[in-house]
SEMAR-480249 format. One record per residue (C-alpha): x, y, z. Coordinates in steps of 0.1 Angstrom, whole numbers, padded with zeros to 4 digits, always signed. Last residue first. Example, Ala and Ser with C-alpha at 12.3 -4.5 7.8 and 13.67 -1.06 7.14 Angstrom:
2
+0137-0011+0071;+0123-0045+0078;
***
This chain:
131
+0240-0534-0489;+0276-0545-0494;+0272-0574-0469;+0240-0586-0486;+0254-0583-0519;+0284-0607-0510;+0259-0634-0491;+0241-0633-0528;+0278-0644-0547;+0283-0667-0518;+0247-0684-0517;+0248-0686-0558;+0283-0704-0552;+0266-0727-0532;+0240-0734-0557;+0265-0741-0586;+0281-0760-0566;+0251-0781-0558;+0239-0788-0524;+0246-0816-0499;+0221-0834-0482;+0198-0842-0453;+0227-0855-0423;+0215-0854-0389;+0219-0838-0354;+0247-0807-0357;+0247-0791-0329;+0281-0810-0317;+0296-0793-0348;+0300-0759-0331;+0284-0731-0340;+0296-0695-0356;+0265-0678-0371;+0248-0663-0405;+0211-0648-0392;+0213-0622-0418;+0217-0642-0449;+0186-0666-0439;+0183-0694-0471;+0152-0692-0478;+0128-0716-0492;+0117-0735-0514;+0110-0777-0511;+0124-0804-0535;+0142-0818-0510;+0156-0784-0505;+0150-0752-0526;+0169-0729-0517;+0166-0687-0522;+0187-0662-0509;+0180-0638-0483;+0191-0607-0466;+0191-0586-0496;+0155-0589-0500;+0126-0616-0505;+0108-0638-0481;+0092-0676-0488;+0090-0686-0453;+0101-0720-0450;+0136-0709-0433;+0171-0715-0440;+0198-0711-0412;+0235-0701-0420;+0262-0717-0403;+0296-0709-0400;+0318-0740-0385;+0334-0756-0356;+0348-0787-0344;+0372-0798-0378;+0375-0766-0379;+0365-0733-0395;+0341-0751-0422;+0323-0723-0439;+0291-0722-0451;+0275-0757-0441;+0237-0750-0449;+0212-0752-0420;+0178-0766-0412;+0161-0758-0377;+0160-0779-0347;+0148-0770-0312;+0150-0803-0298;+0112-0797-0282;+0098-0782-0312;+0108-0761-0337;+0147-0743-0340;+0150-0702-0331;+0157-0678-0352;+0171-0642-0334;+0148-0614-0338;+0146-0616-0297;+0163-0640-0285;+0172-0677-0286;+0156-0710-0280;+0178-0734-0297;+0195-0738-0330;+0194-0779-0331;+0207-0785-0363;+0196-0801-0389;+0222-0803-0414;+0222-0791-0450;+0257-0801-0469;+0277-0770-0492;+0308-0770-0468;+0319-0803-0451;+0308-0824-0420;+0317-0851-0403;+0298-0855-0371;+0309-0845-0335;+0320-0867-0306;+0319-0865-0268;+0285-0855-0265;+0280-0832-0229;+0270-0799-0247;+0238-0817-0265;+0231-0831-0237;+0230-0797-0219;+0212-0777-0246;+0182-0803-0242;+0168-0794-0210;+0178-0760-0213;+0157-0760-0249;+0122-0773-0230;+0128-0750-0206;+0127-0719-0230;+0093-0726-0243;+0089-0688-0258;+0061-0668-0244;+0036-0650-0268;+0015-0625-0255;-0018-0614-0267;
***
């Protein structure tokens, strides 16, 4: 069996997401849904028809722009993960899908994460690119 990704539902949305005129406040260490899209391949994609997916604010870059890295529900072990456990939940945060997006994907606001946690993420985000 084939599986088709919904790709119309994300151009639909992709557009109004391009067109807002402001983007949120953000800092490093908060988890944002985000709406990741429909992408390609290996690539993650967000759920349902906004195509959102949780991320963690790695790396501010700008007051427009930062490095985001996705976390997934999927309990998976390796180099390119590290774990989370968000609202209570664990997961993974997704080393290998770590990406450049701008703030206007960012839809809401779930929480910031300990320093202790985020420095966990930077010391396993280290390994990964050594491995």
């Amino acid at each position: 069996m084939i599986f088709l990704k919904n790709f119309l539902d994300w151009f639909v949305v992709k557009p109004q997401i391009h067109q807002e005129k402001q983007r949120p406040l953000f800092q490093e260490r908060e988890i944002w849904m985000c709406h990741f899209g429909s992408n390609v391949g290996f690539e993650l994609d967000g759920k349902k028809a906004e195509a959102l997916r949780p991320i963690v604010v790695f790396k501010k870059i700008s007051k427009d722009t930062l490095l985001a890295i996705p976390l997934s529900s999927h309990k998976k072990n390796g180099t390119w993960y590290s774990k989370s456990i968000i609202k209570e939940r664990e997961g993974r945060y997704c080393l290998n899908q770590i990406r450049m997006i701008d703030a206007k994907r960012l839809k809401y606001w779930m929480e910031q994460i300990t320093s202790d946690d985020f420095l966990q993420i930077q010391d396993d985000f280290q390994k990964f690119l050594k491995s």
